[in-house]
N, C-alpha and C positions, 0 to 999 in steps of 0.2 A: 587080269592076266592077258586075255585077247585084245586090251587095247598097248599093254606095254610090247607086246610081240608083234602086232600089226609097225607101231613104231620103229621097234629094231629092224624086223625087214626093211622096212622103207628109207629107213636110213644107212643099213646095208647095200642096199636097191643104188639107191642116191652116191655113196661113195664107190660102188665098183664101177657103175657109171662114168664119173668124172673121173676114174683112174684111165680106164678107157677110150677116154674120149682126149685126156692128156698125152696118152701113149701115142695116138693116130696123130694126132694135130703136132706133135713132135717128128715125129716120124717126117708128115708129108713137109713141115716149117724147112728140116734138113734138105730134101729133093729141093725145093723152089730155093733156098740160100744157095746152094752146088748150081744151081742155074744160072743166079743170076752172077757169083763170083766167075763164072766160066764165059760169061757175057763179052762181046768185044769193045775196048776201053773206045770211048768217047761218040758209042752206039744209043742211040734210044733205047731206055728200056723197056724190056720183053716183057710182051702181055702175058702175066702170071695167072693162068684161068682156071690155073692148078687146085688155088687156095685163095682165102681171101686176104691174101698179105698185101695191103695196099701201102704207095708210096708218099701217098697224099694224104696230113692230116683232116683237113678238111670235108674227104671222102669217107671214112672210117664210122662207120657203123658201129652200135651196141654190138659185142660179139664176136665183132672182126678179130682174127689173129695181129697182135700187134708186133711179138719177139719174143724172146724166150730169156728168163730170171735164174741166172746159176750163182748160189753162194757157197763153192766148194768144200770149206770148210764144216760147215753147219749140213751138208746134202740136200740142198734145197736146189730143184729144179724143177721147173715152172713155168707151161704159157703163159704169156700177157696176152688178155684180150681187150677190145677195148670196152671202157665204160664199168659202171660199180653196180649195177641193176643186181636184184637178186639174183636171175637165173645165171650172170655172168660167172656171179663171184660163185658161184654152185662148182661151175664148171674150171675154173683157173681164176689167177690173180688178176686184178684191173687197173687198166692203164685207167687215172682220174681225168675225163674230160675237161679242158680249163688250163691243163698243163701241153707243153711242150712233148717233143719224144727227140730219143737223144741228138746229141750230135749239133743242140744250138744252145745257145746263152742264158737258160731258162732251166726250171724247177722240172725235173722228169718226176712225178708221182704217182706210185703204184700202191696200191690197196689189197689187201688179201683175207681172210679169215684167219682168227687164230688157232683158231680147232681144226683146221684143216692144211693148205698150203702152207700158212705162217705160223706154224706151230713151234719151228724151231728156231723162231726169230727172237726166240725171247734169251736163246744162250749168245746170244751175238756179240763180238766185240768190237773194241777199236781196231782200227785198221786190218779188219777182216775184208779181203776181196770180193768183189760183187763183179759179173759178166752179165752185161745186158747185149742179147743176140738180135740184128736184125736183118733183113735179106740182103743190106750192103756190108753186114760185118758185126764183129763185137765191139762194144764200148768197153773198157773196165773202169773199176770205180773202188774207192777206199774208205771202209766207215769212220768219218770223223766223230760224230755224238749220236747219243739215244736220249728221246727224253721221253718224260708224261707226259699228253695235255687233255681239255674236254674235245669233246667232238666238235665245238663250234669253233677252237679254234683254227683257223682255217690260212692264218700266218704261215705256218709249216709248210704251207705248198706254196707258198708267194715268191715270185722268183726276184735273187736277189743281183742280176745283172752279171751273172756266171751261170757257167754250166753245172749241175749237181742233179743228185737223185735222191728222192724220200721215197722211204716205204714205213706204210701206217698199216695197225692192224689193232682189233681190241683189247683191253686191257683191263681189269689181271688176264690172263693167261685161262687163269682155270675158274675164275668166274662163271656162278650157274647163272643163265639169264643173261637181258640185254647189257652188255658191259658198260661200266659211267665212264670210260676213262678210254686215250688212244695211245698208242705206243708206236714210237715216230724214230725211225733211222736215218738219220743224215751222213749222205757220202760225196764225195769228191770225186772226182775223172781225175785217171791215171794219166788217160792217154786222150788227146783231144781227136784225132780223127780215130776209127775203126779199124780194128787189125783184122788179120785173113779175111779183108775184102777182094783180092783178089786181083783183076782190072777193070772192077765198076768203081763209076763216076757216080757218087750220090745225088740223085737229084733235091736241086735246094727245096723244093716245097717240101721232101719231109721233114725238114727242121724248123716250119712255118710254126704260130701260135695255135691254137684251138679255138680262143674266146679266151670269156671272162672264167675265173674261180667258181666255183660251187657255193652255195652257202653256209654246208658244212661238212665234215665228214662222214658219207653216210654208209654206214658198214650195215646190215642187218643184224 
């Protein structure tokens, strides 16, 4: 009995946490985007010392705030941070290192929990709207396919000389234990530049590559 309640707190503990820590990191994501849409067009961009929203993939750290995941319909909103480490994916969904971020000709791949942020990712449909938010503006995107796959396979994030977005999370849904299976959403860009950016000029390194793919998808 004291070890099943020791757990509930803790996982109590653990979720009001990362609700809180979603709320602020939202909150401040909003201040630094309003900055930098207010920017003077064809100006360096302002050192954001705000937050750690960086411009640069290359620079981005486990952790780093990367944008923000809205799929209106379904009510899912969401930091991306970057990277899939446990304590990331604790805290918000994870931009997969290996992939691009939006705005360039390549695989954007986000990772989440299914018991937690991507919990509603299982009612999804076609052509359900997706907003990926970044400090030069939103992307939108349009769900073409859902499928199964295992975690190794790692094709799903391979980019195929277009712009797109996946988002992976485990599968079944309600699965006790470590899931066998990944549950993989494939979407499309609506709109190829970012809307209400404002008069920023995106700088091209953020639509540079990362690296190479991971070797599989590693969800805890």
């Amino acid at each position: 009995m004291w070890l099943g309640l020791a757990l509930l707190i803790c996982a109590g503990g653990t979720a009001a946490y990362s609700g809180i820590y979603q709320q602020y990191q939202s909150w401040k994501f909003e201040r630094v985007s309003a900055k930098a849409r207010n920017f003077p067009q064809h100006a360096a961009a302002p050192k954001l010392s705000e937050a750690p929203f960086l411009d640069e993939p290359a620079r981005l750290r486990e952790g780093d705030v990367v944008g923000k995941l809205d799929i209106p319909r379904l009510g899912i909103s969401v930091m991306i941070l970057q990277g899939t480490e446990t304590g990331t994916l604790i805290l918000g969904a994870g931009h997969v290192p290996g992939t691009p971020l939006p705005g360039s000709d390549g695989n954007v791949a986000i990772a989440a929990h299914r018991d937690t942020f991507f919990r509603r990712l299982k009612a999804i449909l076609v052509d359900d709207r997706i907003q990926f938010a970044t400090v030069h503006g939103t992307y939108e995107y349009v769900v073409d396919s859902t499928e199964i796959v295992d975690p190794e396979d790692t094709r799903v994030m391979e980019s195929r000389g277009r712009s797109e977005l996946t988002l992976i999370t485990c599968y079944p849904f309600y699965f006790v234990g470590t899931a066998p299976k990944r549950f993989v959403v494939h979407a499309r860009p609506i709109t190829s530049v970012p809307t209400n950016q404002g008069d920023v000029v995106p700088n091209e390194s953020w639509f540079s590559d990362l690296g190479s793919l991971p070797p599989a998808i590693k969800l805890p």
